[in-house]
N, C-alpha and C positions, 0 to 999 in steps of 0.2 A: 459643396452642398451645405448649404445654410444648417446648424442641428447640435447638438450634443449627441458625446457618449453615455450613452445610460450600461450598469453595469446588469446582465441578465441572470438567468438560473445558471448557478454555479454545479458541473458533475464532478465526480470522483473516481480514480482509476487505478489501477496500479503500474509499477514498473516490470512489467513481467517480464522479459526478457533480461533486466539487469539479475532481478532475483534469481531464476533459470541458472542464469551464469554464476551468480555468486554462490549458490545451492550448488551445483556440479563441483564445482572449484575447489572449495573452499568448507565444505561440511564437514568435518572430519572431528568431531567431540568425541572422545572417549565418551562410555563405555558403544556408544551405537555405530554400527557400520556406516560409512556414506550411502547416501539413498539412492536409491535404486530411480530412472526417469521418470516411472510410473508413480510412483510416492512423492516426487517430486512435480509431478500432473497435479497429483489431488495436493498437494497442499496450496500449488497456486491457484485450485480450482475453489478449494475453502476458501482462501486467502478475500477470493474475489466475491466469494459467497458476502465475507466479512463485511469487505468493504462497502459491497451493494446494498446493507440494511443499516450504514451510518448516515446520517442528514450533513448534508456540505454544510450546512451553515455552523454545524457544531465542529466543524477542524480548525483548528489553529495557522493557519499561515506562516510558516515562520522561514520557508526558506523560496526564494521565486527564481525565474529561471531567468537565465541571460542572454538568451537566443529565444526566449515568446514569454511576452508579457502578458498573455492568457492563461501562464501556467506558473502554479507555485507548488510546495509541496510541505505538507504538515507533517506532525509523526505520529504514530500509532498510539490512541492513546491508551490507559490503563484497560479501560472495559473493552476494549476492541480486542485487544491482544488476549484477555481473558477468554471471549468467545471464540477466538480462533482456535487457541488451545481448549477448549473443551468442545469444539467441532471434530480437532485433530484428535481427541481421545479413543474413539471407534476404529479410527484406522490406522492408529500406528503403536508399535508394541513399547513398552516402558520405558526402555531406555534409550530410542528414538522422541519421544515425547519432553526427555527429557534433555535430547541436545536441541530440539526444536525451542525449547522453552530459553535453552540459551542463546539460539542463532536470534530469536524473538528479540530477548532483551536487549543484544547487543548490535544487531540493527536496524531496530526500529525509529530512531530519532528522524529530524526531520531532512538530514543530510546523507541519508544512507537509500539502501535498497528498497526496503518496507517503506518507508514514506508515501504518506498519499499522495498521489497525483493529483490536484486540486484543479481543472480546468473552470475558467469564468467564460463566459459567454459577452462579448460586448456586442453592443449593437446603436445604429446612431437611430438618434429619435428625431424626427425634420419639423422644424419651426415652419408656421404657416405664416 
């Protein structure tokens, strides 16, 4: 078919089931207990809150996948992570808040769990 790739509206998503796993697994910060499934619901439900009111065009790209070249994944940038943590303020007690703030920092890059899921949309465009 005669035509170029034009590159389309870029969405954004997260890794929920990696996080899921890595939250169950692997939460374990003094002073907070491990989370309960349900606190574990709502944070990846904030999460997605978060993510749903960033613009694709504002994520950095920095890591792309090796099995779909429609998908790459940026990392959580400073305002994002700020909003998420003050969504998670209401619902979770102090010192929960505050191993969230460090599961946040330490796996938000663009190589880890919290990374955005960056899908591209391609589509070909047909020469007349």
């Amino acid at each position: 078919m005669p035509g170029r790739l034009v590159l389309g509206e870029s969405t954004l998503d997260i890794q929920e089931n990696s996080l899921r796993k890595e939250m169950k697994l692997h939460f374990l910060w003094a002073p907070a207990q491990p989370l309960s499934d349900e606190k574990i619901d709502l944070f990846v439900k904030l999460y997605r809150q978060v993510v749903s009111e960033i613009d694709p065009g504002t994520v950095c790209s920095r890591q792309f996948s090796v099995a779909d070249d429609t998908i790459a994944y940026g990392p959580l940038n400073t305002p994002a992570r700020s909003a998420l943590l003050e969504k998670c303020q209401s619902y979770f007690t102090t010192d929960e808040l505050a191993a969230l703030r460090r599961f946040i920092d330490s796996h938000g890059d663009a190589d880890d769990v919290l990374a955005i899921v960056v899908r591209r949309a391609m589509a070909i465009e047909r020469r007349m």
